[in-house]
N, C-alpha and C positions, 0 to 999 in steps of 0.2 A: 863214857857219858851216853853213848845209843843207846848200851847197854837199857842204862838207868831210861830214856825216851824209850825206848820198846817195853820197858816193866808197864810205865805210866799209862802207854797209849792203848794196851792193853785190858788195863784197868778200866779205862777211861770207855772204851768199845764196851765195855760190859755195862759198865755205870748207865750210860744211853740206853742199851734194854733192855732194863731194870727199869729207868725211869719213862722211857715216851710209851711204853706198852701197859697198858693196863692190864692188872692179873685178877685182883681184886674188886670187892664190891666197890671202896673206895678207891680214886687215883692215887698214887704216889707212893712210896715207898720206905718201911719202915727202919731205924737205921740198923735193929740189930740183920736183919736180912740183908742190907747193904755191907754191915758186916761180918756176913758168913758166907757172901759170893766175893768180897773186895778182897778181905782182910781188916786186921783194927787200923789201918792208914786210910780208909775211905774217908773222912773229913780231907783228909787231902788232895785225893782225888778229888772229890766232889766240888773243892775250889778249883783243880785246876780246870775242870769241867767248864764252872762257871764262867770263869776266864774266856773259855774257846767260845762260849754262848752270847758272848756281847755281843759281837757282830751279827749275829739274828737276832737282837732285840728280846732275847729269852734271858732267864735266868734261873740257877736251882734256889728252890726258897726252902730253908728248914721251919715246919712248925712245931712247937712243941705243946706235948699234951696238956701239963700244964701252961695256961697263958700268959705267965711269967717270963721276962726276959733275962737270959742269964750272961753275967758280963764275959766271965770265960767257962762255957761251958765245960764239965766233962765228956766222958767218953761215955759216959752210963746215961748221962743227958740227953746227947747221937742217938745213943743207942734205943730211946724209948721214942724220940721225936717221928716227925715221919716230913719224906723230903719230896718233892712236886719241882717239874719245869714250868714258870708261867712268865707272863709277858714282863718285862723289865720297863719298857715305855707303856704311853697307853695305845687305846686304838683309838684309828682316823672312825668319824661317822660311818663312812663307807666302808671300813674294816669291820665295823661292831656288827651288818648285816650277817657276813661270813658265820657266825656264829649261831645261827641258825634262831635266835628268835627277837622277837617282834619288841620295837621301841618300846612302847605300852607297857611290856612284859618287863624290860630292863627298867625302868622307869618306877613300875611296882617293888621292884628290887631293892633300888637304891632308897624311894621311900620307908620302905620295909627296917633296911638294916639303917638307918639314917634314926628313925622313932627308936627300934630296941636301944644302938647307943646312948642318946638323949635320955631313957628310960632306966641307964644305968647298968643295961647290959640285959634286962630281963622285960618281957610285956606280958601280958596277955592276950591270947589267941584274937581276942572277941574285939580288943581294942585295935590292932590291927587289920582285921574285917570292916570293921566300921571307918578306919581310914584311908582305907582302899576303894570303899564303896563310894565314897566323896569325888575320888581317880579316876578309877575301873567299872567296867561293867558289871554289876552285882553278882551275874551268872561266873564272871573269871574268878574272884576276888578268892573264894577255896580251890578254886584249882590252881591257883596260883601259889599262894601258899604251898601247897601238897606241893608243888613241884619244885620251892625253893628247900622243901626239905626232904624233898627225896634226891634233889643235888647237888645235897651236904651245903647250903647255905646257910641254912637252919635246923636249929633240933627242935622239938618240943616233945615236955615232959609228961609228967600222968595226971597232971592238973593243970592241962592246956597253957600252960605258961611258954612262950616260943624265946630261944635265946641265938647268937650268933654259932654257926659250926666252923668246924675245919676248912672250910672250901672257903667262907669268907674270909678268916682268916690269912688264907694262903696269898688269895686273888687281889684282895679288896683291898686298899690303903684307907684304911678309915679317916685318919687323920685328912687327909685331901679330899676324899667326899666331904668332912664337915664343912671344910673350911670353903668349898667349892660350893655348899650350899648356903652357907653364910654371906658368903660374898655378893649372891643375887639377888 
């Protein structure tokens, strides 16, 4: 049985710097990379990971490229998905400063990706400028923007259309923003 706990813990060391280190332009880690440093048993790892991670209020989130949810994923599923450590509870007010920016800013955010859902998943650029400017100060309202999608919160296409990315995806519980904004 150590045996078998030394294979894992192992694993499990590696899995950690794979995931908390960034290598790429995006964070996180795609699964066939996790399985050419793991082996094909990394979903297992990567649970028992998750496991070790509760007690720091972290956890591994798999997303997958397509935005489909799949009941039992395969392995080729893994394999295309890409996997991120992020917070499992939320943050204290006093925690959200840590993060380096400005209520206002997170606030544009949640606006932001709160209208695209609403909107069915898709807006236009121009329509969310002009609801930010009602918010924000006119001069933030495109740099704000630009910077939810240069950090992967948002994409937008070649016809200024802005949709939700990876990053919100990973981070963001849509479902409890809505309902967290319904509620007041």
């Amino acid at each position: 049985m150590s045996k078998r706990k030394g294979y894992y813990a192992s694993k499990i060391k590696r899995a950690v710097h794979m995931l908390f280190y960034r290598r790429h332009k995006k964070t996180g880690v795609k699964g066939w990379e996790l399985r050419k440093v793991l082996g094909s048993d990394y979903p297992k790892v990567l649970k028992i990971l998750d496991d070790y991670l509760k007690a720091l209020d972290l956890q591994v989130k798999t997303i997958f490229e397509e935005e489909k949810a799949f009941e039992k994923p395969s392995l080729e599923n893994f394999d295309s998905a890409r996997f991120y450590i992020t917070l499992r509870g939320d943050l204290a007010p006093k925690e959200a400063k840590m993060i380096g920016w400005r209520i206002d800013d997170l606030a544009g955010l949640a606006i932001t990706i709160a209208y695209i859902i609403s909107k069915k998943g898709k807006v236009p650029r121009k329509e969310v400028e002009e609801l930010l400017r009602d918010k924000l100060p006119g001069w933030k309202v495109g740099l704000n923007i630009d910077r939810y999608i240069r950090y992967g919160y948002l994409t937008q296409d070649e016809n200024e259309q802005l949709y939700l990315d990876w990053r919100t995806r990973a981070e963001v519980d849509q479902k409890a923003l809505i309902e967290l904004l319904l509620s007041k």
